[in-house]
LUMBA-936665 format. One record per residue (C-alpha): residue number from 1; x, y, z; residue in one letter. Coordinates in pm, 1 decimal. Layout:
LUMBA-936665
+-----+----------+----------+----------+------+
! pos !        X !        Y !        Z ! code !
+-----+----------+----------+----------+------+
! NUM !        X !        Y !        Z !    A !
...
+-----+----------+----------+----------+------+
This chain:
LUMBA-936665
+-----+----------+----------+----------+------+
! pos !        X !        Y !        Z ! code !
+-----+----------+----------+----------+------+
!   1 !      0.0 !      0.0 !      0.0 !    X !
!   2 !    145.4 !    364.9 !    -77.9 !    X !
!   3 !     -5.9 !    672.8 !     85.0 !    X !
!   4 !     78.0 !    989.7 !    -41.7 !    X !
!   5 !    117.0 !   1345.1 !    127.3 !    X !
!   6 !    -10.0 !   1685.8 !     71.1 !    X !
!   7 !    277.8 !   1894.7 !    -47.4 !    X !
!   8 !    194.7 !   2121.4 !    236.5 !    X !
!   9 !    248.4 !   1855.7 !    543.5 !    X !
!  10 !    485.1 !   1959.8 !    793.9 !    X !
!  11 !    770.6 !   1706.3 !    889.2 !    X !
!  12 !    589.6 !   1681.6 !   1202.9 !    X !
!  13 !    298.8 !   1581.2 !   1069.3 !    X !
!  14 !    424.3 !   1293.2 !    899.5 !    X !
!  15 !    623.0 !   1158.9 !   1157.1 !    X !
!  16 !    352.3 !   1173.5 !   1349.0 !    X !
!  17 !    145.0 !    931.1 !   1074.6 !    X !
!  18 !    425.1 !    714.9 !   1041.8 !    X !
!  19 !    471.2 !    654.2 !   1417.3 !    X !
!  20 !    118.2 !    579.5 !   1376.2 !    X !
!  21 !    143.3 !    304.8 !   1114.1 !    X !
!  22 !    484.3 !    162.0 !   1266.3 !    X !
!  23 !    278.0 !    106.2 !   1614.1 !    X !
!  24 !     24.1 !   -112.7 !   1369.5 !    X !
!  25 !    329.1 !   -345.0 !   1327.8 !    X !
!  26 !    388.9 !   -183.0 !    940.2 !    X !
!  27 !    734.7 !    -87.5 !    828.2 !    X !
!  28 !    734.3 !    261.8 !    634.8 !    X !
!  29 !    947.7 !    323.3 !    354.3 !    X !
!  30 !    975.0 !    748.5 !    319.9 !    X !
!  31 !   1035.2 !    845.1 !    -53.6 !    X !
!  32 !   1053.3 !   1251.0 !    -57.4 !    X !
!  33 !    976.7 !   1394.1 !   -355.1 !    X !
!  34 !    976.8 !   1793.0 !   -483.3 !    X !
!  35 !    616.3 !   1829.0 !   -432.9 !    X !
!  36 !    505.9 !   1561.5 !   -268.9 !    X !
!  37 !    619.1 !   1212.4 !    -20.2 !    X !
!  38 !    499.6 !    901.2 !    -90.3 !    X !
!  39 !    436.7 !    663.9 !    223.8 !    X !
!  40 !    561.0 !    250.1 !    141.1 !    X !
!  41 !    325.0 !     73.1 !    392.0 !    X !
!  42 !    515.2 !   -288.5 !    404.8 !    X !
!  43 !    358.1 !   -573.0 !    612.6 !    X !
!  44 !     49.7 !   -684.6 !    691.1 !    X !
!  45 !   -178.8 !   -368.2 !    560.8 !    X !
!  46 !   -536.9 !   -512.0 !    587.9 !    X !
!  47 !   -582.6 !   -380.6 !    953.0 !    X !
!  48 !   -552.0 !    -47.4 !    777.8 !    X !
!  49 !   -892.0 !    118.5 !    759.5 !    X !
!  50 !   -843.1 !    250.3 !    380.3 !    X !
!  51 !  -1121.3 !    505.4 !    421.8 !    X !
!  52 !  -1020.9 !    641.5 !    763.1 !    X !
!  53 !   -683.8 !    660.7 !    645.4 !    X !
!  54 !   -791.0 !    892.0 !    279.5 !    X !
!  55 !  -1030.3 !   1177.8 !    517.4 !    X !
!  56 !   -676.9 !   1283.0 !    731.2 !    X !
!  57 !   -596.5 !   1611.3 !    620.4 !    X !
!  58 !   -222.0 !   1552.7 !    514.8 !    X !
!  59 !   -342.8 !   1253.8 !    312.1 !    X !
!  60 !   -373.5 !   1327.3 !    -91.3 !    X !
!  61 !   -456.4 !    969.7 !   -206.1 !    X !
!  62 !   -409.3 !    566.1 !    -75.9 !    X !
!  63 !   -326.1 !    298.5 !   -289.9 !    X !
!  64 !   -336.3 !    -47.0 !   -263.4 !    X !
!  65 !    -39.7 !   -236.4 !   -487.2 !    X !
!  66 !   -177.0 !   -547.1 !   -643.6 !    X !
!  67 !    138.6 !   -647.2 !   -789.1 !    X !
!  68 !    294.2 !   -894.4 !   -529.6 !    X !
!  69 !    648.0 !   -716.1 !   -525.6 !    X !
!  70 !    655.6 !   -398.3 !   -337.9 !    X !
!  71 !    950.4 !   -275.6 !   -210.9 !    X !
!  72 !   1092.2 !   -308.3 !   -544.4 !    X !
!  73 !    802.5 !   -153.9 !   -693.0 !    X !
!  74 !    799.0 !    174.1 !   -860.4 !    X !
!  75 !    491.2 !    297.8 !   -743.7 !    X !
!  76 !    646.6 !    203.7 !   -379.5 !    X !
!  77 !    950.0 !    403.9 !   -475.6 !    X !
!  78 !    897.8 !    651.6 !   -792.1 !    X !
!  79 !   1231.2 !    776.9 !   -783.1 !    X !
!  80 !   1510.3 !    586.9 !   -978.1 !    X !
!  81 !   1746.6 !    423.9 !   -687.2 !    X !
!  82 !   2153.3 !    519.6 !   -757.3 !    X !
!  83 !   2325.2 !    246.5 !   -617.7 !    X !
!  84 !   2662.3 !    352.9 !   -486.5 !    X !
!  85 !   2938.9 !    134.1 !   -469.1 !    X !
!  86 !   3249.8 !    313.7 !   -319.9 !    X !
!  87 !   3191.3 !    631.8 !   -508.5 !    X !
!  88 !   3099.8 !    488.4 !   -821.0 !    X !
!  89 !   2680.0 !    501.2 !   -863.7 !    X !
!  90 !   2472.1 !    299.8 !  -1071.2 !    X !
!  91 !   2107.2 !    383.5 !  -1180.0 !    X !
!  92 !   1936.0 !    782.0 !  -1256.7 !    X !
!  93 !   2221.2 !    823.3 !  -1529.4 !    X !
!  94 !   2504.3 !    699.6 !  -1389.7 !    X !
!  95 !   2640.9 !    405.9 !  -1581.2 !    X !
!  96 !   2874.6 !    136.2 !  -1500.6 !    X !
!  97 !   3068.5 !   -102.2 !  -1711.9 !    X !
!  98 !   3170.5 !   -423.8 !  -1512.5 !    X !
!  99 !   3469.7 !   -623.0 !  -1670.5 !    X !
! 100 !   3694.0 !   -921.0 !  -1573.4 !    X !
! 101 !   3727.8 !  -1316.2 !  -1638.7 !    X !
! 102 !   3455.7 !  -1593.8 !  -1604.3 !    X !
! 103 !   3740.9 !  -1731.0 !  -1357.7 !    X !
! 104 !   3977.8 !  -1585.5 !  -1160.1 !    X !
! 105 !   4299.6 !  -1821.5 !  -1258.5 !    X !
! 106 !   4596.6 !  -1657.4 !  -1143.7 !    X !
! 107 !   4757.0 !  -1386.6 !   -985.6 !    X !
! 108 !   4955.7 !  -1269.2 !  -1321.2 !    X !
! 109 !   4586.3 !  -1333.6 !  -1523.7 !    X !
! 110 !   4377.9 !  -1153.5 !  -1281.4 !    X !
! 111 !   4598.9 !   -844.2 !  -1222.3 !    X !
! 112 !   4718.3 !   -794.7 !  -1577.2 !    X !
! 113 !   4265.9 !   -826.3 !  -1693.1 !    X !
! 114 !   4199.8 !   -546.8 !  -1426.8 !    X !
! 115 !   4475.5 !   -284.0 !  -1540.1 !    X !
! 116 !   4408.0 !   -337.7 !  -1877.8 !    X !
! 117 !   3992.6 !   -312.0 !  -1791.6 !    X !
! 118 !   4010.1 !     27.7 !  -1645.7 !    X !
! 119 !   4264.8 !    164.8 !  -1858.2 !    X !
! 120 !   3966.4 !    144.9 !  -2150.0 !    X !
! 121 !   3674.0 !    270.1 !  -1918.4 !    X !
! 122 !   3588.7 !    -27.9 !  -1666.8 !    X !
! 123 !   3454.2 !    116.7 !  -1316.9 !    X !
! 124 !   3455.9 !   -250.4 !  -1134.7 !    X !
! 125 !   3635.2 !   -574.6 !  -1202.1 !    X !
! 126 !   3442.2 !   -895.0 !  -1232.2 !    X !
! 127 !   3603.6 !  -1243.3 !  -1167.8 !    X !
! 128 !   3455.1 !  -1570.9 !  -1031.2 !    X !
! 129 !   3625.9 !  -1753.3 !   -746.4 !    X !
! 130 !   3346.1 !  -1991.3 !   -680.5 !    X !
! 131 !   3185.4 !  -2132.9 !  -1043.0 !    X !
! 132 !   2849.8 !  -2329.6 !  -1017.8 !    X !
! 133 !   2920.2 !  -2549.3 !  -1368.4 !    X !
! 134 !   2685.1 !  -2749.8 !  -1598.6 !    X !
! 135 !   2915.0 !  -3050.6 !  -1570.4 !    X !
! 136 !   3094.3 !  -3147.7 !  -1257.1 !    X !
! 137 !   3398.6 !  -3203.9 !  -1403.6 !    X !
! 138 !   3448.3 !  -2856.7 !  -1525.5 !    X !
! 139 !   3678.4 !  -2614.5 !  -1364.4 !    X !
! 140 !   3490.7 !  -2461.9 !  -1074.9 !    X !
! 141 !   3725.0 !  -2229.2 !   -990.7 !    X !
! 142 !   3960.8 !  -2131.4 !   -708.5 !    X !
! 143 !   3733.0 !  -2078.4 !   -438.9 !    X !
! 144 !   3881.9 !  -1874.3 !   -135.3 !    X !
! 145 !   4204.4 !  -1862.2 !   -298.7 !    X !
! 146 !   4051.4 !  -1673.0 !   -619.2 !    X !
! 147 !   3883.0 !  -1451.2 !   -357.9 !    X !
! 148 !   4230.6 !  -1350.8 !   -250.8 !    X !
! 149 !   4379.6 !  -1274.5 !   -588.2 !    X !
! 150 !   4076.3 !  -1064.4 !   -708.5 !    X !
! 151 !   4171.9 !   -813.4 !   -353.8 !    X !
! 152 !   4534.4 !   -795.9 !   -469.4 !    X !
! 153 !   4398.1 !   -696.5 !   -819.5 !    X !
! 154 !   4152.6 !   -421.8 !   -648.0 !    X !
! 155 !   4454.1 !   -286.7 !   -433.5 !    X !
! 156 !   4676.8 !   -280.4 !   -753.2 !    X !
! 157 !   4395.9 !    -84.1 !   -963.8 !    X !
! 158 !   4107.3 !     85.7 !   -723.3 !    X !
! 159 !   3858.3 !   -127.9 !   -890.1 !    X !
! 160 !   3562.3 !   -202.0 !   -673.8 !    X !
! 161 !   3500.4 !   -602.6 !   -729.8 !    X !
! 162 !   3227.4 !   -816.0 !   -819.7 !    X !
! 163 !   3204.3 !  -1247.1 !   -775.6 !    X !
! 164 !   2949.4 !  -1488.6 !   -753.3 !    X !
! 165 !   2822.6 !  -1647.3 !   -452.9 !    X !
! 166 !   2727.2 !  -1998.1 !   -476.5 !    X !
! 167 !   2651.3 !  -2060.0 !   -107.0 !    X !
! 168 !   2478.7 !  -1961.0 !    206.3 !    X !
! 169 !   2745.6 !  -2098.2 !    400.5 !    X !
! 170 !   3026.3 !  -1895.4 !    190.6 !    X !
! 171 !   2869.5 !  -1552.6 !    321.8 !    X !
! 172 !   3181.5 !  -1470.5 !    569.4 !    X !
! 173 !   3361.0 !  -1526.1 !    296.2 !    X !
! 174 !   3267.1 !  -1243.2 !     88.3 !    X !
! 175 !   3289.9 !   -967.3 !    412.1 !    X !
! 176 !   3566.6 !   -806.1 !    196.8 !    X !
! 177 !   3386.9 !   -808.4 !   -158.4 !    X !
! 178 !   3199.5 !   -518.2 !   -263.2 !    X !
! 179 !   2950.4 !   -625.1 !   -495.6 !    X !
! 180 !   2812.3 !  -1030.2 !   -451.4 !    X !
! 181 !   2684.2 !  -1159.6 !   -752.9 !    X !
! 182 !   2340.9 !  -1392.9 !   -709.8 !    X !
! 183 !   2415.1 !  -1576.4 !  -1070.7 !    X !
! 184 !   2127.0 !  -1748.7 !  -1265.5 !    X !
! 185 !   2109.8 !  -2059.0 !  -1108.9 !    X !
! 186 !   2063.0 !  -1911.4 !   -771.3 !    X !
! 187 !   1847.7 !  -1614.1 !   -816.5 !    X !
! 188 !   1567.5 !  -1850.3 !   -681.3 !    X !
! 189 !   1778.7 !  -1985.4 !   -408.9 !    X !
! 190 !   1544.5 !  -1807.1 !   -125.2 !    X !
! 191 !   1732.3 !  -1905.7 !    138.2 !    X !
! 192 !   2037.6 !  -1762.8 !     -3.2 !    X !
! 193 !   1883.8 !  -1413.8 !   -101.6 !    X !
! 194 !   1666.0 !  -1398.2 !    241.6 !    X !
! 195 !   2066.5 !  -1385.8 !    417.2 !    X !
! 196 !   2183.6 !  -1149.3 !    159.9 !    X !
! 197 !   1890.0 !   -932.3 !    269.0 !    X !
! 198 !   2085.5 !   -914.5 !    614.2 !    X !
! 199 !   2366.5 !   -762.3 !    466.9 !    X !
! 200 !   2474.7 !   -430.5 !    385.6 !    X !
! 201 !   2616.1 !   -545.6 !     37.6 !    X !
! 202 !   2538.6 !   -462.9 !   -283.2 !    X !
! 203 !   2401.7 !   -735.5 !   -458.5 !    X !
! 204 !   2414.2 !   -776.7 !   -843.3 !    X !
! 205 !   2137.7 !  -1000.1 !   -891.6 !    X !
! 206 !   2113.0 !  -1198.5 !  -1229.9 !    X !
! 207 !   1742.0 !  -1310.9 !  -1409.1 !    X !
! 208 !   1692.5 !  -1692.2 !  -1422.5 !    X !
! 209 !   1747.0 !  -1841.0 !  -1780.0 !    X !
! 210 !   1389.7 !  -1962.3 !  -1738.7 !    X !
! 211 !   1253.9 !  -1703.0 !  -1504.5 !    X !
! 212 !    946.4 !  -1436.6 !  -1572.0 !    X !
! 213 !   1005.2 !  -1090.6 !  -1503.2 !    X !
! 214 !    758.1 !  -1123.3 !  -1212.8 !    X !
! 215 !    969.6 !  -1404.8 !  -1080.4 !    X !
! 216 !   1287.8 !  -1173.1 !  -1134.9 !    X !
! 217 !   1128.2 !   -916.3 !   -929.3 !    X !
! 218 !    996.8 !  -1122.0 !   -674.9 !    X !
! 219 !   1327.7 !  -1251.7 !   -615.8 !    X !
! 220 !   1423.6 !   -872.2 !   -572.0 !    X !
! 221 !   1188.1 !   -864.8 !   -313.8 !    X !
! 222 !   1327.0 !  -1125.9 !   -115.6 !    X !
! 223 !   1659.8 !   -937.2 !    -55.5 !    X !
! 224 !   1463.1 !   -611.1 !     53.3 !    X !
! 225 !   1245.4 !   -778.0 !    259.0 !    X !
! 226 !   1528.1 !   -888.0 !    459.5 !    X !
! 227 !   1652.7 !   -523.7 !    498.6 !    X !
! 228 !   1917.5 !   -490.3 !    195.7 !    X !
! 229 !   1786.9 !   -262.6 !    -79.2 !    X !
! 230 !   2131.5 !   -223.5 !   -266.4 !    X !
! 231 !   1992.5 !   -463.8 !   -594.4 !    X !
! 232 !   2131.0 !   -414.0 !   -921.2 !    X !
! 233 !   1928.2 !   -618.9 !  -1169.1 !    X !
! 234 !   2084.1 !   -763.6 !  -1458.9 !    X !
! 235 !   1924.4 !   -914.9 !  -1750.6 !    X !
! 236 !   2131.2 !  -1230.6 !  -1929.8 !    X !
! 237 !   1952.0 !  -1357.8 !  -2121.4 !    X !
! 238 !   1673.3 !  -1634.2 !  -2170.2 !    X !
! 239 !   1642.4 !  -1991.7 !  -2241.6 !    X !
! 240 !   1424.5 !  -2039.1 !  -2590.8 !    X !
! 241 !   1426.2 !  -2272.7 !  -2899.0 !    X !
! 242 !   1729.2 !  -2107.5 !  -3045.7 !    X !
! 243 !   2044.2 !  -2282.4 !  -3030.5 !    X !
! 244 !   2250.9 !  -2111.6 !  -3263.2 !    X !
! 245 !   2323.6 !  -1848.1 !  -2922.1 !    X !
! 246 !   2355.8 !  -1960.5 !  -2555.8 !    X !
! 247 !   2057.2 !  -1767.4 !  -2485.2 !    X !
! 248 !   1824.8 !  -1520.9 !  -2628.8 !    X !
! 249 !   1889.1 !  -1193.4 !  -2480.3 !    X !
! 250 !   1589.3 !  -1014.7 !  -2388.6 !    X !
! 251 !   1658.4 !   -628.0 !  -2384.5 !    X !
! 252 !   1261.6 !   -555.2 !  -2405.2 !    X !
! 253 !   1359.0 !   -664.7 !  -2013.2 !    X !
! 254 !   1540.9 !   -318.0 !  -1981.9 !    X !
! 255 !   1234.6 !    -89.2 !  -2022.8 !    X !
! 256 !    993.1 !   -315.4 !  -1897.9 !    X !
! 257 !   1179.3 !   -333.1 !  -1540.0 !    X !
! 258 !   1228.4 !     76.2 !  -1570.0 !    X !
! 259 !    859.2 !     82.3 !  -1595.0 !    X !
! 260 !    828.0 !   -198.2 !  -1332.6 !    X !
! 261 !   1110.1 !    -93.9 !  -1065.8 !    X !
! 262 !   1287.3 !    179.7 !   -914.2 !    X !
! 263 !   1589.0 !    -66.7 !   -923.3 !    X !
! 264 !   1851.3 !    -41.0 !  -1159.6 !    X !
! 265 !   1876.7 !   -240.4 !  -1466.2 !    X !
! 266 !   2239.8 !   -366.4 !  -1653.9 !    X !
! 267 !   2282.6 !   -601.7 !  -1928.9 !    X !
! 268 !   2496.8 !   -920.7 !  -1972.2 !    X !
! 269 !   2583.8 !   -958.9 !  -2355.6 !    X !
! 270 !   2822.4 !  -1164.2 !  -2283.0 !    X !
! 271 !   2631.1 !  -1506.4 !  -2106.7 !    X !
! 272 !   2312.8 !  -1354.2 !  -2316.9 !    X !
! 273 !   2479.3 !  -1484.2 !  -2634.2 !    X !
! 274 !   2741.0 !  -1665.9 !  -2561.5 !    X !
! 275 !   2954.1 !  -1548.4 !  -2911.5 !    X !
! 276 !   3227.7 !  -1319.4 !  -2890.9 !    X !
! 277 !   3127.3 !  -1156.5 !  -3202.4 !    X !
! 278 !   2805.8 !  -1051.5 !  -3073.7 !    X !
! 279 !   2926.8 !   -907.3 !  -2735.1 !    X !
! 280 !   2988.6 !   -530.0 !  -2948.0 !    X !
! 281 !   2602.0 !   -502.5 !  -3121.0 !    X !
! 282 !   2440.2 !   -644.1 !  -2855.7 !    X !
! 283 !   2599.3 !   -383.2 !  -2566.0 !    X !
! 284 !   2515.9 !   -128.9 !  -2811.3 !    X !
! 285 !   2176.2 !   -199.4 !  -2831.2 !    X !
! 286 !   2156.6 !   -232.9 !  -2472.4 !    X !
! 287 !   2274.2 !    108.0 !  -2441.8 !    X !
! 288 !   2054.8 !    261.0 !  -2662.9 !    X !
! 289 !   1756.8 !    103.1 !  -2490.4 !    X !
! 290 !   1859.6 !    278.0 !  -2150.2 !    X !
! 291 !   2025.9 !     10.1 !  -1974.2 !    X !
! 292 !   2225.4 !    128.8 !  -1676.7 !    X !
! 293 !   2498.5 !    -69.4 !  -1748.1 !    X !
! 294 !   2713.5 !   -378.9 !  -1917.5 !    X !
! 295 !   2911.0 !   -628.9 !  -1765.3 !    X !
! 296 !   3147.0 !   -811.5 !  -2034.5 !    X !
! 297 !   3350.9 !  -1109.4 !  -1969.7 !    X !
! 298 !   3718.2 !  -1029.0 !  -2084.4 !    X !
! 299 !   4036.0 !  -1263.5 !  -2111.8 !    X !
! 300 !   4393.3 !  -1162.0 !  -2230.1 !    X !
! 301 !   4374.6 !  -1526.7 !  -2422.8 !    X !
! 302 !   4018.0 !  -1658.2 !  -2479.1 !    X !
! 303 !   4139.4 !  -1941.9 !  -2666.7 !    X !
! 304 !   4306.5 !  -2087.7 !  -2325.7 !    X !
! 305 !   4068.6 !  -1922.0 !  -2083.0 !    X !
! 306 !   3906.7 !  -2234.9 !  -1820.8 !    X !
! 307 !   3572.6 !  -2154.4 !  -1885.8 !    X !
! 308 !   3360.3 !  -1954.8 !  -2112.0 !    X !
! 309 !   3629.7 !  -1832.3 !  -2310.5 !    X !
! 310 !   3402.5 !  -1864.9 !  -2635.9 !    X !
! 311 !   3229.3 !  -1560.1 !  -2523.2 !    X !
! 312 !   3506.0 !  -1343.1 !  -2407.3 !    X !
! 313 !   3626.5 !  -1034.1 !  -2560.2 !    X !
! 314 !   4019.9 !   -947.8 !  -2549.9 !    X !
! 315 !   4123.9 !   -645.7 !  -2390.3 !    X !
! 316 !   4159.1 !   -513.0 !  -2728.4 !    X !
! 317 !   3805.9 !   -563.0 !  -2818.5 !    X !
! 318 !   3673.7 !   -457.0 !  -2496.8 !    X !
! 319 !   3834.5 !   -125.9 !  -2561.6 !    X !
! 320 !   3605.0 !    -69.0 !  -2911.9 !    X !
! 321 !   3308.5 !   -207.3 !  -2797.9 !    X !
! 322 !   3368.2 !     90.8 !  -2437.4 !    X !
! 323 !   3457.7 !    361.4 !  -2712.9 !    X !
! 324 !   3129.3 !    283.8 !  -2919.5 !    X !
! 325 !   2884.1 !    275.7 !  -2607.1 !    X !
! 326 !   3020.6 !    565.8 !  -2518.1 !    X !
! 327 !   2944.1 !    722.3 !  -2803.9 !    X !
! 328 !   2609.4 !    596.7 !  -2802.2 !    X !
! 329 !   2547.0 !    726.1 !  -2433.9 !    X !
! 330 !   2643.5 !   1085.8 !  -2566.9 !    X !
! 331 !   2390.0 !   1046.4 !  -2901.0 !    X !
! 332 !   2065.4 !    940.6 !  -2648.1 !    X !
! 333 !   2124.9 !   1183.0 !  -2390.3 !    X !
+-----+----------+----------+----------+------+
């Protein structure tokens, strides 16, 4: 339920309302506008008297949300959220470009991907340390050791750094890391995301290859619920009949979920296709349809990378595909 103020309510006023509704066992999320604050009524909001509520003087209008997401809901929240991550902001306009291995292999790998990243425009390294794999007899990374290496390579370069978690039970773990990664397989490991909710961490959380938007968003809500509303959504792409790409990527996701969400949106061309060769059109058309950001799988030798080197860029091509969205940003602006 959202209740919205009369521009002219005092501050008094509405913490007096919202001491009110916290005493009915609601939690109240404040979104202050220019004109006007909207009220986020979370919890159980049928003891609310709807009509009693609409006849108080400082109240404009009440609304009930059907959708079944609602801290992540845009009506909840009608400003876009800027996630900040160390000084670097995602969402409103600010966008970031993550960059980095699949794996984390070695020191010399790891180190020599992140300098070359941010020398061409990358504002966090990506790397995974712990790798939930189709097969178990693929690499599945270096686990606490690979969480290691990728803090040497953000002491070397300033890079704020992003891995996947696989586990409840790795959560200490990642104290250190500054953005955790909830990958496909997991974004409907509740559980998992009901912990991360406890945490002050961003979390980058990825869409199921087989998940609805609803579902997406509903998963959302299970980290806010919890407390944590520092989500970054990122659309990957889609399971369909093709096979001629890993996935289908779905960028009608990108303004769909900025009509949906508050949250912001990024795009994975890289596990949404699965090609190399398409990594460069499809993060330009991900740009121009207003995602917030990219995050691009890059290897200094695909060929010999451990995993999912068939869809990693060089450094060399990650440099033309940065100067090209950038380019793009400045033409839709």
């Amino acid at each position: 339920m959202i209740t919205v103020l009369k521009e002219e309510t005092t501050e008094k006023q509405r913490n007096e309302l919202i001491s009110w509704l916290e005493g009915l066992g609601l939690r109240v999320h404040v979104s202050v506008g220019d004109y006007k604050t909207v009220l986020g009524l979370i919890g159980d909001t049928s003891k609310i008297d709807v009509e009693m509520l609409e006849v108080l003087d400082i109240v404009e209008k009440v609304t009930r949300i059907t959708e079944p997401f609602k801290s992540a809901n845009r009506k909840f929240n009608p400003k876009n959220s800027v996630i900040d991550v160390k000084g670097t902001k995602c969402g409103d306009g600010n966008f970031i470009v993550i960059a980095g291995p699949c794996s984390v292999e070695s020191e010399e790998q790891i180190v020599e991907i992140a300098k070359k990243v941010k020398a061409s425009g990358a504002s966090m390294l990506r790397g995974g340390a712990f790798k939930p794999r189709t097969s178990p007899y693929d690499f599945q990374g270096l686990k606490a050791e690979g969480l290691e290496l990728l803090l040497k390579a953000r002491e070397i370069t300033n890079l704020p750094i992003v891995t996947e978690i696989v586990s409840i039970n790795h959560i200490p773990l990642f104290e250190d890391v500054d953005v955790i990664q909830v990958g496909a397989r997991n974004m409907q490991n509740f559980e998992l995301l009901k912990e991360l909710g406890k945490t002050n961490k961003t979390i980058l959380l990825k869409r199921g290859f087989a998940n609805t938007i609803k579902e997406f968003l509903m998963s959302a809500e299970y980290i806010m619920s919890s407390g944590n509303e520092n989500i970054i959504l990122c659309e990957r792409g889609i399971r369909t009949f093709e096979t001629y790409t890993r996935n289908t990527l779905d960028l009608s996701a990108v303004p769909l979920l900025h009509n949906l969400t508050h949250l912001p949106v990024i795009v994975d061309p890289s596990h949404g296709t699965g090609r190399a060769n398409l990594v460069k059109p499809m993060a330009a058309a991900a740009t121009a349809c207003g995602a917030d950001g990219l995050t691009i799988e890059v290897h200094n030798n695909p060929k010999e990378a451990l995993s999912d080197g068939e869809q990693s860029l060089t450094p060399e091509e990650f440099e033309d595909v940065i100067k090209q969205v950038n380019k793009i940003r400045e033409a839709i602006v």
